[in-house]
N, C-alpha and C positions, 0 to 999 in steps of 0.2 A: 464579577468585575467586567467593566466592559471592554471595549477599544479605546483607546487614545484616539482622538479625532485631532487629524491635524490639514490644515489649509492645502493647497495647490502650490503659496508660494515658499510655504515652510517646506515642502514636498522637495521644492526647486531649490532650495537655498541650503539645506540642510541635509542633502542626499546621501551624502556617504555615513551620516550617526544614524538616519533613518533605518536604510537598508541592513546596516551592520544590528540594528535594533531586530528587525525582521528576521533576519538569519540564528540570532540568538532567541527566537520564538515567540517575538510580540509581533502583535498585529496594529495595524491602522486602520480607522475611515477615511478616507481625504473626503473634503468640503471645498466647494469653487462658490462662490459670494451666498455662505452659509448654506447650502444645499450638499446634502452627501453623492459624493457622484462614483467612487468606488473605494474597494477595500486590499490591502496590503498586506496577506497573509503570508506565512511560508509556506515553503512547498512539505508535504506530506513524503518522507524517506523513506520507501520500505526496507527492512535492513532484507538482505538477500542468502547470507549465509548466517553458521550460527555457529560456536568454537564449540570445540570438540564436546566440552564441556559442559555447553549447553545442551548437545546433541543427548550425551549419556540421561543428564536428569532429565529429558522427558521421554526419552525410551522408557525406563525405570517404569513411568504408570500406564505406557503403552498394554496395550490388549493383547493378547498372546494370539498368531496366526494358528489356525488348523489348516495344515497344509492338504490333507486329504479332503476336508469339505469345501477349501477352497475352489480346488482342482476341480472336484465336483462340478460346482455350483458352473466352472466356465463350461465342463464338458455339455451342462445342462442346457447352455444359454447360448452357445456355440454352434455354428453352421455344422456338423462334421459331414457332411458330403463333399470329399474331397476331389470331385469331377474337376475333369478340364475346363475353364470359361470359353477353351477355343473350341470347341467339340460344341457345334452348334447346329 
């Protein structure tokens, strides 16, 4: 299904069903004398937190840490010469 194409002066005339249209997840083309000239999308939300709830089920198929090979793996990949930077 496509976009609803609506004019410039339905844009202007009908602003507030439009937008309230948009916010509920449809989009538009607007057209100015039959020519597409832009689109009327919503904005993409990222949700930013996640309940508790959500958090547990996807632990659940989480990967289990090895803390020892992780450790590792930093000690491996890690500067350890702990010199002064000022000692030049």
């Amino acid at each position: 299904m496509g976009q609803a194409e609506i004019t410039q002066r339905d844009l202007r005339q009908r602003s507030k069903e439009i937008m309230d249209a948009v916010e509920s997840g449809r989009s538009f083309t607007v057209t100015r004398d039959g020519h597409e000239i832009g689109e009327l999308i919503p904005l993409r939300r990222r949700r930013r937190f996640v309940t508790r709830e959500q958090f547990a089920t996807m632990s659940r198929n989480a990967a289990t840490v090895d803390v020892a090979g992780f450790r590792a793996d930093q000690d491996a990949a890690a500067d350890q010469d702990l010199a002064d930077p000022h000692d030049r």
